[in-house]
C-alpha positions in Angstrom: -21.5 -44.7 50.8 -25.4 -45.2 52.3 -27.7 -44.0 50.5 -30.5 -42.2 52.0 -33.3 -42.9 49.7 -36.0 -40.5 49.7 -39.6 -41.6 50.9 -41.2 -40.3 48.1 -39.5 -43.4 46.3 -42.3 -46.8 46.2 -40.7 -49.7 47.4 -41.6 -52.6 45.1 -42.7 -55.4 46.8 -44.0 -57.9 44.1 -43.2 -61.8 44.2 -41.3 -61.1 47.5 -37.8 -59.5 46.4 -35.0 -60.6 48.6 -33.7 -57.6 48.6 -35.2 -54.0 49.0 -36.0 -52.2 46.0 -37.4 -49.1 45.3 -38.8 -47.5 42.3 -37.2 -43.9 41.4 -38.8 -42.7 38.4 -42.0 -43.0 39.7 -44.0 -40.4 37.9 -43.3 -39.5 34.0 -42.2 -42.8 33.3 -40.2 -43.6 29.8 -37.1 -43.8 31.5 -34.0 -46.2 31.2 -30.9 -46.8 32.7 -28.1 -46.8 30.3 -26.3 -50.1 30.0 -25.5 -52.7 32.4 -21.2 -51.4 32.1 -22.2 -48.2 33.9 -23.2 -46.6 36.6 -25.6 -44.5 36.9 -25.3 -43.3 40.4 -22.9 -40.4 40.9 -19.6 -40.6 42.1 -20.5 -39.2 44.8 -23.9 -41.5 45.1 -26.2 -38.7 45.4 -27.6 -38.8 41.7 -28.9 -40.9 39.3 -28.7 -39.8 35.8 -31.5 -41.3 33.0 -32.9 -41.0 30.0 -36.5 -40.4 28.9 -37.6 -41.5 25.7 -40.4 -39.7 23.7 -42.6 -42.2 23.1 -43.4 -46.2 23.8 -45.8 -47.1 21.5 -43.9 -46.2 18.5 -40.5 -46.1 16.6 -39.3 -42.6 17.2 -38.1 -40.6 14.1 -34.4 -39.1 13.7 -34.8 -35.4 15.0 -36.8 -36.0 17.9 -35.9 -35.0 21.0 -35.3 -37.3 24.4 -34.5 -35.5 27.8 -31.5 -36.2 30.2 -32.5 -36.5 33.6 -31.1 -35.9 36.7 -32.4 -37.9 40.0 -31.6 -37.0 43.4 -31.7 -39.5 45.5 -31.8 -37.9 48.8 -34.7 -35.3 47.9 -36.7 -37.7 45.7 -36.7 -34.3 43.2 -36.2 -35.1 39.3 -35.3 -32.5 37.0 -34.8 -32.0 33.3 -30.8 -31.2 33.1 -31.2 -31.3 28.9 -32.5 -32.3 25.5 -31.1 -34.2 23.1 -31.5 -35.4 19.5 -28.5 -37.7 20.0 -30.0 -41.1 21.1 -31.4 -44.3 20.7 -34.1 -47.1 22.0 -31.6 -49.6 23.7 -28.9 -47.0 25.6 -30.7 -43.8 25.1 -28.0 -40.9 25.0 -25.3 -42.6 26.4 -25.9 -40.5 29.7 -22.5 -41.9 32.3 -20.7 -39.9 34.6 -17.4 -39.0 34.6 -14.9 -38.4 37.5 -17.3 -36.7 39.8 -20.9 -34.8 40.2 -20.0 -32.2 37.6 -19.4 -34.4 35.0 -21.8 -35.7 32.8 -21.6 -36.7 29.7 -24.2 -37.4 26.4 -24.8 -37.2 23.0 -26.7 -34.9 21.1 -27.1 -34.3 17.0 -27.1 -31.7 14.8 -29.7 -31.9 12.7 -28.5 -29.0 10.3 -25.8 -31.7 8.8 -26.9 -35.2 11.3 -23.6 -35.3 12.6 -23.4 -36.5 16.6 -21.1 -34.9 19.3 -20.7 -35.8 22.6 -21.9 -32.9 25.7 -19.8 -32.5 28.9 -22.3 -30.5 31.3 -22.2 -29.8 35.3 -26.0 -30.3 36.3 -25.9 -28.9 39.2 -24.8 -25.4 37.4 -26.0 -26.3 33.6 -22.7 -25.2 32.1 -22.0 -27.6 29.6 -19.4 -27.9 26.8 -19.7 -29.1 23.6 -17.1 -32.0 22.4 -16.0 -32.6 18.9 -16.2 -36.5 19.4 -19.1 -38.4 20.5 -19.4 -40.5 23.9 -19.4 -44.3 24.0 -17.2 -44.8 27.2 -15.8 -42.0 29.4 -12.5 -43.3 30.9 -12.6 -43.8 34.8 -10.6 -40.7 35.1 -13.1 -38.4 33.0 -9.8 -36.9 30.6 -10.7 -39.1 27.7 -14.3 -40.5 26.2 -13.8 -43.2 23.5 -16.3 -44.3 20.8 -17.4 -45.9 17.5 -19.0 -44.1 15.0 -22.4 -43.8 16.0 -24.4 -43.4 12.8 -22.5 -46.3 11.6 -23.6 -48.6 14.9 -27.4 -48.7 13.6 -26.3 -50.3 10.3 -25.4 -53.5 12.5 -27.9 -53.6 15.2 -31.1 -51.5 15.5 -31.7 -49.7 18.6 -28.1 -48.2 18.6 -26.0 -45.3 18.6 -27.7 -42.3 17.2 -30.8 -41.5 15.3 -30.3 -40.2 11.8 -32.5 -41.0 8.5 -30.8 -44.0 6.6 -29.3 -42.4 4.0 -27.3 -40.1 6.8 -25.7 -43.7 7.6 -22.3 -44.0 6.0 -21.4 -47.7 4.7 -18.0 -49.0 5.2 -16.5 -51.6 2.7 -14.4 -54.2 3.6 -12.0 -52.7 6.3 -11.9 -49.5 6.1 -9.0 -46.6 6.8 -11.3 -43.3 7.6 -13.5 -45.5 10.4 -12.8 -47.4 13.7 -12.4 -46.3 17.4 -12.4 -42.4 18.5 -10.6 -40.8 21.2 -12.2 -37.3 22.8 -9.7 -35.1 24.9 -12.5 -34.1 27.3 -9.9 -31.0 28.2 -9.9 -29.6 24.7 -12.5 -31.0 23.4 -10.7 -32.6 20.1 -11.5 -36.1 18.3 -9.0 -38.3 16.6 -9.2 -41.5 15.0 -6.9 -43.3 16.9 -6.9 -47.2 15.2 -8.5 -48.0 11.8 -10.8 -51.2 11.2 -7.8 -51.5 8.5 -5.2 -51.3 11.2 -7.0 -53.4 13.5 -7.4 -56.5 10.6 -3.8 -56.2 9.6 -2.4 -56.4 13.1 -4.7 -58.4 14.8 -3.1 -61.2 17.3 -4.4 -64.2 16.6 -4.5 -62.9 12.8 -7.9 -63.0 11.1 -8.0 -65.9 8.4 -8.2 -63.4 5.0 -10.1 -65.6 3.3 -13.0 -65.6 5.2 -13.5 -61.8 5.2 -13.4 -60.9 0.9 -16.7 -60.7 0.9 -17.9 -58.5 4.1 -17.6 -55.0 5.5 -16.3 -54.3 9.6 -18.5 -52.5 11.7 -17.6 -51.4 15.6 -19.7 -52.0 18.2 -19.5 -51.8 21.8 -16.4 -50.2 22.7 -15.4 -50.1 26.4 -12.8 -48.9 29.1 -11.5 -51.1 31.6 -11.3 -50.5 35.5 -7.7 -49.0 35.2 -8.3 -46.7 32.0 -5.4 -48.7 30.1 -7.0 -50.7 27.9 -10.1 -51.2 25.4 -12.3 -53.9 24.9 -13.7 -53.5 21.3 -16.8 -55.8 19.7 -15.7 -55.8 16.1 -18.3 -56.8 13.4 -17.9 -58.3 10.1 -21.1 -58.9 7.8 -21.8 -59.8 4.6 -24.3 -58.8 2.3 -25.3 -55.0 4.0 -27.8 -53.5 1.8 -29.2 -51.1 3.9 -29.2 -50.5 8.0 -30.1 -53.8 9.9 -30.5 -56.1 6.3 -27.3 -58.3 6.1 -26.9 -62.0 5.3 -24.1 -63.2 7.7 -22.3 -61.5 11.0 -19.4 -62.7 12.2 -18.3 -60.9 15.9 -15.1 -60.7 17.6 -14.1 -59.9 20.7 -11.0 -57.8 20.4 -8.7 -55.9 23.3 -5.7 -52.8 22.7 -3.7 -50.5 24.7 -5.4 -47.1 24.7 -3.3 -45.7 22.4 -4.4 -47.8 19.2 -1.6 -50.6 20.4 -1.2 -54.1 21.0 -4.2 -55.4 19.2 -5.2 -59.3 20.6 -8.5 -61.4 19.9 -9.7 -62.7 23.7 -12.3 -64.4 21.7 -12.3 -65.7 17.9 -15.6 -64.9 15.7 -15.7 -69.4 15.7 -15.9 -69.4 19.4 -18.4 -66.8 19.4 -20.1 -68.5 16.5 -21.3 -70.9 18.5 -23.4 -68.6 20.8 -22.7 -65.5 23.0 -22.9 -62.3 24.2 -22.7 -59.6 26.8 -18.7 -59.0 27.5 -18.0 -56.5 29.8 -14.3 -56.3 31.8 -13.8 -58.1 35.1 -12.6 -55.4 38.1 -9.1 -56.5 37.7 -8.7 -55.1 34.1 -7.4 -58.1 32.7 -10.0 -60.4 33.0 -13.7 -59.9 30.6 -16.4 -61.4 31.8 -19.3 -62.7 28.8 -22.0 -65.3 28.0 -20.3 -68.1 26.1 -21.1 -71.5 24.7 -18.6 -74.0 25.7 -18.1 -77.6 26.0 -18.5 -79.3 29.4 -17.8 -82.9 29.6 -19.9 -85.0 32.0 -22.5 -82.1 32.2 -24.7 -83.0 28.9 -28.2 -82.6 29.0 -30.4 -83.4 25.8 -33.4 -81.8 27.1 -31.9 -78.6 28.6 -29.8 -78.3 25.6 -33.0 -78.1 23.7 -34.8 -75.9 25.8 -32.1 -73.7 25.9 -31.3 -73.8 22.2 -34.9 -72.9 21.2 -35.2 -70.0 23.5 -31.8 -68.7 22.1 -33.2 -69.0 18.8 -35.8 -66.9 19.4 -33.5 -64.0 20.2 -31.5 -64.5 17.4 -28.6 -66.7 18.5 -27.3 -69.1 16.9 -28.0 -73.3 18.0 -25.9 -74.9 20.9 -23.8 -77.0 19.6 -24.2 -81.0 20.7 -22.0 -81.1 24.5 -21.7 -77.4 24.4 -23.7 -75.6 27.5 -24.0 -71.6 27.6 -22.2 -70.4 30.7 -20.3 -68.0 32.6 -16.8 -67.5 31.4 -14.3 -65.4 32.5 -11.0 -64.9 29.9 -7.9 -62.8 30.0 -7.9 -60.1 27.4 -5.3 -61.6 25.0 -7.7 -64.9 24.9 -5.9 -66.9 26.8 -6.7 -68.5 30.6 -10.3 -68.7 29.5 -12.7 -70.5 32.2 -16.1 -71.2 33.2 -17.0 -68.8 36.5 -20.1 -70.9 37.6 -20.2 -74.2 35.9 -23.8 -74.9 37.2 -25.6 -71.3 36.4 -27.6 -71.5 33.0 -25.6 -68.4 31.4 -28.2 -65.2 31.2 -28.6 -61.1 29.9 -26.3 -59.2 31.2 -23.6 -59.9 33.3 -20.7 -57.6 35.7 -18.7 -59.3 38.4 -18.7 -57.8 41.2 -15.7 -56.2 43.2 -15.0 -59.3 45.1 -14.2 -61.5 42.4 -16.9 -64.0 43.2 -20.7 -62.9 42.6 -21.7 -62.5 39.0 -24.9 -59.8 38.7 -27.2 -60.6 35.8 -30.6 -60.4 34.2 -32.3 -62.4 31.1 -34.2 -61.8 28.4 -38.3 -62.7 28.7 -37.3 -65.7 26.1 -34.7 -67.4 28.1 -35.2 -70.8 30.1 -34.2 -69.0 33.4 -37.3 -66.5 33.4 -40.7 -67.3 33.7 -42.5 -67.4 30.9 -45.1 -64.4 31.5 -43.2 -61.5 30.9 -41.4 -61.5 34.1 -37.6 -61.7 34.5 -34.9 -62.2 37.4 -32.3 -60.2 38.6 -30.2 -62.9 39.3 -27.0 -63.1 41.7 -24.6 -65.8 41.3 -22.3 -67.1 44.1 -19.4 -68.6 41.9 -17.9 -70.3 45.1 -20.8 -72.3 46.0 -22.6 -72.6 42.3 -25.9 -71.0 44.7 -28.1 -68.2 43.3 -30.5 -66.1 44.5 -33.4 -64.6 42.6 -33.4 -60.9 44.2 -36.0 -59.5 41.9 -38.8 -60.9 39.9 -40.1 -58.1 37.6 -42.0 -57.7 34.3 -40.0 -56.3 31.4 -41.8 -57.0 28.3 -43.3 -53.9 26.8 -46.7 -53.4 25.1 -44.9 -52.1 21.8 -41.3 -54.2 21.1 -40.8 -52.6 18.0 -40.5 -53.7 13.9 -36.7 -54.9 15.2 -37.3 -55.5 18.8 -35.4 -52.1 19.0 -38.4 -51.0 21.8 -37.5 -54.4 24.1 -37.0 -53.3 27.4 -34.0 -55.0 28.9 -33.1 -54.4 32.9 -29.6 -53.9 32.2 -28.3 -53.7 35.7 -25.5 -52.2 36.7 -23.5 -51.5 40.1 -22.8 -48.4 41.9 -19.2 -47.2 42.8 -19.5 -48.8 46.2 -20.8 -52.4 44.9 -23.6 -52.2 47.2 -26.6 -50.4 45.1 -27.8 -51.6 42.0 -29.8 -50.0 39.1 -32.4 -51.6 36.5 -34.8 -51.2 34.0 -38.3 -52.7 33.9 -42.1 -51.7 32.9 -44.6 -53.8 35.2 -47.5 -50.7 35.1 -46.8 -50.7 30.8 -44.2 -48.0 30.9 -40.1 -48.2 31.2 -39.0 -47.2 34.9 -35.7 -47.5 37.0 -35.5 -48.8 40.1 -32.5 -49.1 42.7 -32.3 -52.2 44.6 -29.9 -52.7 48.1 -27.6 -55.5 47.9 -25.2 -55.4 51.4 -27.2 -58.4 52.7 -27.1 -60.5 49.0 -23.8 -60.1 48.8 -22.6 -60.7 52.4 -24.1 -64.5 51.9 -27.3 -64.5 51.9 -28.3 -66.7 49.0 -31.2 -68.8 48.1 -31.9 -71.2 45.6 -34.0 -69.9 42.5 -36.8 -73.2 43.1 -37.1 -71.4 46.7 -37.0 -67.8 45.3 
C-alpha cells in the first residue's frame, strides 16, 4: 500500500522530524487515535477512523455524546459516521476496524438503563448493527470482538471503558463468577461470558499464592487479540481496599494469556515481577511472543544516577521505585512466561511500545515525565533498532494538554500505532492546545536509516 495523502493535510515540520509527517485532523480538533495495539488506518489504507471528544477543558459527564469519525485520506474529506455515549478520555469509543472497509466497530450506551454495547456499522453506507456485547478487541478476522466489562474498567483506572455515573459501576468481590472476559459473535450479534475471574484464579498456571489475595477484589483490564486470532492476552487486576471508582489502597497486576475459548490459562508475567515496575504489553507479530516495559536486573549495566533519575520520573506517573541493579527495558516474553529477554539492552524503556513486522525495530512514545523526553512538554516518537542498540528520534512533538484532568484522565498520550503494511504510523499530540492525529511515513526509518537521539 502507498498512501496518497491529500494536500489539504499540513505537514509538520517542527524540531526537524526525520521522517515526514502530516497532520490529518486539521480543523475541529479534539481528536484521538485509539490505542497504540491498533490500527486505525483501514484495511484497505484509505481511512482513518477517530474519535472526537466533547470537550478539553473539562471532565465530561456520563451521557454526553462524542462523534466517530471517518478520515479519508485520499480526499482530505472528514465526516461524522456517528455519535456515541459509549466512551472515554484515554481510548475514546474503542473505534478499530474489522476485516475490511465496512467494518467498523464502537461502543455506544444506553442511557435508559447505562448499559454499553458494542456497534458494527459500514461507513461508507451507514448501515450499522447493534451487538449485544461491547468492543475491546475485534479479532483479526472481524467474526468475534472480545472484552471486559466496561463499567467495571473505570473502577480500576480512570479514563477507561465507558462513561456511566458511579453508582452505575458494579463492584466485584474477591473473584468473582458473573464477571471476566466477553466474547461477541459479530454474525449474530450474541455475548457470552466465556472465563470467569473465578475460573481464571483457580486454574491459573503458575497458580496465584491464595494467601495474598483474601483481602482484594479482581478487575479486567486490557484484553487483547493476538496476530493469529488464537489467543488472549488479558491484564488482570487485584486491589485492595476499593471504596469507590479509582480510590483503592494496593494493586497488584498480572499479565495473564488463554486460548480463545476460556482455555489454557498461563501467567507470562507474575504480579512480583510487575511489582517492580511496568507497563504497556501488547503481542509481538508472531503470536507467541508479548512485547512490554519491564524492570529487570542487568548486571554490569548499573547506574546510580540514571537509576535515580529514572526512578523519580516513574514516580511521578505513579510507578512504583526501581529496584537497586534493576533498569526499565525492553523485554520480549513468550506467553506462558517463559523465554523472557531484554529486546534492546541499551534503550531506556518508554510509553508505548509494538514491534514491528520484522522482528527487530521496537515503535514507541513516552510520557512528558520520563527521562527520555525533554522536559517542556514535548515527547519522542522513538524507533528502536534492537540489532544495533541505535535509535532514532522521528518526531519531537508537544503532548501535554492545558487541562490533565482531577486523575490525569485528560493526559494526552501519542499512542502510536502501525498500519497494516508497517510502513505508516498514527499518533496523538496537541502542540496548538488541542488533541490532533497525525500520520507519519516510515519506509526510510525502517529501511536503516537511524540516528542517535543526542544528534536528533
Amino acid at each position: 500500500m502507498t498512501l496518497e495523502l491529500s494536500d489539504r493535510f499540513p505537514k509538520y515540520t517542527d524540531f526537524a522530524p526525520a521522517a515526514p509527517v502530516w497532520c490529518v485532523t486539521p480543523r475541529t480538533g479534539r481528536t484521538i487515535n485509539r490505542f497504540f495495539d491498533r490500527s486505525p488506518f483501514s484495511p484497505s489504507g484509505r481511512y482513518l477512523a477517530v474519535t472526537r471528544l466533547p470537550c478539553e477543558d473539562r471532565c465530561p459527564i456520563p451521557g454526553e455524546p462524542a462523534e466517530v469519525v471517518l478520515i479519508d485520506l485520499q480526499s482530505g474529506e472528514e465526516r461524522i459516521v456517528a455519535e456515541t455515549r459509549g466512551w472515554d478520555t484515554q481510548l475514546g469509543a474503542q473505534v478499530q476496524w474489522g476485516a475490511n472497509d465496512a467494518q467498523l466497530f464502537f461502543n455506544d450506551v444506553d442511557t435508559a438503563d447505562w448499559r454499553p454495547f458494542g456497534v458494527v456499522l459500514d461507513p461508507l453506507t451507514g448501515v450499522r448493527r447493534r451487538l449485544d456485547g461491547t468492543v475491546y478487541d475485534v479479532s483479526p478476522d472481524g467474526r468475534w470482538a472480545v472484552s471486559p466489562c466496561l463499567r467495571r474498567t473505570a473502577a480500576t483506572q480512570s479514563g477507561y471503558g465507558v462513561l456511566v455515573p458511579n453508582d452505575r459501576i458494579p463492584i466485584n468481590r474477591g473473584a468473582a463468577d458473573d464477571d471476566g472476559i466477553y466474547l461477541t459473535n459479530i454474525k449474530t450479534g450474541r455475548c457470552n461470558l466465556i472465563v470467569s475471574w473465578q475460573q481464571i484464579v483457580a486454574s491459573i498456571q503458575p497458580p496465584l499464592d491464595s494467601r495474598r489475595y483474601v483481602h482484594g477484589d479482581f478487575y479486567g483490564f486490557h484484553v487483547k487479540w493476538n496476530p493469529q486470532g488464537d489467543r488472549l492476552m488479558l491484564v488482570l487486576r487485584w486491589v485492595r481496599g476499593l471504596r469507590q471508582p479509582g480510590r483503592f489502597q494496593k494493586m497488584k497486576k498480572h499479565l495473564v494469556t488463554l486460548r480463545a475459548d476460556g482455555s489454557d490459562i498461563r501467567q507470562a508475567i507474575t504480579a512480583e515481577q510487575w511489582g517492580r515496575g511496568g507497563n504497556h504489553p501488547n503481542w509481538c507479530p508472531d503470536g507467541e511472543h508479548i512485547l512490554m516495559n519491564l524492570n529487570v536486573p542487568l548486571p554490569g549495566r548499573r547506574c546510580p544516577r540514571l537509576r535515580r533519575h529514572v526512578g523519580e520520573a516513574m514516580s511521578r506517573i505513579g510507578l512504583p521505585p526501581i529496584a537497586p541493579g534493576y533498569q526499565y527495558r525492553f523485554v520480549k516474553v513468550r506467553f506462558d512466561g517463559t523465554d523472557l529477554q531484554v529486546a534492546s539492552p541499551l534503550a531506556q524503556a518508554s510509553g508505548h511500545p509494538t514491534l514491528h513486522a520484522n522482528q527487530r525495530h521496537i515503535l514507541t512514545d513516552a510520557y512528558p515525565q520520563e527521562p527520555v523526553s525533554f522536559g517542556d512538554g514535548t515527547v519522542p516518537i522513538r524507533l528502536i533498532d534492537t540489532k544495533t542498540d541505535r535509535e532514532t528520534t522521528l518526531v519531537r512533538i508537544h503532548a501535554q494538554p492545558a487541562f490533565r484532568g482531577r486523575r490525569n484522565e485528560l493526559r494526552v498520550d501519542p499512542h502510536p500505532a502501525w498500519d497494516s503494511t508497517f510502513r505508516y504510523i498514527a499518533f496523538n499530540a496537541c502542540p496548538d492546545s488541542t488533541r490532533r492525529v497525525y500520520v507519519a511515513d516510515l519506509q526510510d526509518a525502517v529501511r536503516g536509516v537511524a540516528v542517535s537521539r543526542a544528534a536528533a
